[in-house]
N, C-alpha and C positions, 0 to 999 in steps of 0.2 A: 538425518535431520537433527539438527542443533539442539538442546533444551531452549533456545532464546526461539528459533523459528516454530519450535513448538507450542510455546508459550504464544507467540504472535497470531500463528494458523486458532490456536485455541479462541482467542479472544475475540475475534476476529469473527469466528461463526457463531458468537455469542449477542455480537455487536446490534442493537436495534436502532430507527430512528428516535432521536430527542439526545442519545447518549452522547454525551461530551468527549472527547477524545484527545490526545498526544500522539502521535505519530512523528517517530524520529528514525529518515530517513540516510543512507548512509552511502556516501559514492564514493568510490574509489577511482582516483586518476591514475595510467600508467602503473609502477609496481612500490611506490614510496607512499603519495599523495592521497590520503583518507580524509574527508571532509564530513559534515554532518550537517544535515537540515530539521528542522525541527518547526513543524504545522499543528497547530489546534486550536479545535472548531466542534460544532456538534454534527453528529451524523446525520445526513439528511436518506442515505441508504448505501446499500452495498450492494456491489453487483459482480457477476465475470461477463468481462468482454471480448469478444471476437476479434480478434486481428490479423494481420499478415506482415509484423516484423520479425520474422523468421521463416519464411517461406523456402529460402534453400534447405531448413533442416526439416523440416513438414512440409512433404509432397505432396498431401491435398489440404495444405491451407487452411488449419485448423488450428490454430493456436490460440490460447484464451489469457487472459489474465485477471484476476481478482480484485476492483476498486472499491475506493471506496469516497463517496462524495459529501463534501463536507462544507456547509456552510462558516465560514470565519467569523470572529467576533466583531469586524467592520462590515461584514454580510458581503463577503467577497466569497463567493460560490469557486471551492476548487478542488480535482480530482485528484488524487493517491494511489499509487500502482502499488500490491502488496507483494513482494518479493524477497527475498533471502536474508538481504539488506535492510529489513524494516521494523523498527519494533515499534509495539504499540501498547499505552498506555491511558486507562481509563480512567479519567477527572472525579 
């Protein structure tokens, strides 16, 4: 683990609701193309969820991920997946 994903995982299980948030998220296209998205809003809560997009590597369909859901400053309700690629920054 990263000192940045460490940092993230840190803050991350610190995070309550009311807490105001940045979250800058990072995708990478193909093996050049690096882009960056950048959300914040206040935390309305965190949660891991349940899923099945990886079911060929989890043969009993168990896979979870880390959200975090976030009211926007236009009060546009929108969810956050916390992964490797994510740093987060508290307002």
């Amino acid at each position: 683990m990263t000192p940045e994903e460490y940092e993230a995982r840190s803050l991350y299980e610190q995070l309550q609701p009311g807490d105001r948030v940045e979250v800058i998220h990072g995708v990478t296209v193909g093996s050049s193309a690096n882009w960056s998205t950048k959300t914040t809003g206040e935390v309305l809560r965190r949660e891991r969820r349940r899923h099945g997009l990886h079911f060929r590597r989890s043969t009993d369909d168990k896979v979870y991920s880390d959200v975090l859901i976030l009211a926007r400053d236009d009060g546009e309700l929108t969810t956050v997946t916390i992964d490797e690629y994510t740093r987060l920054r508290r307002l």
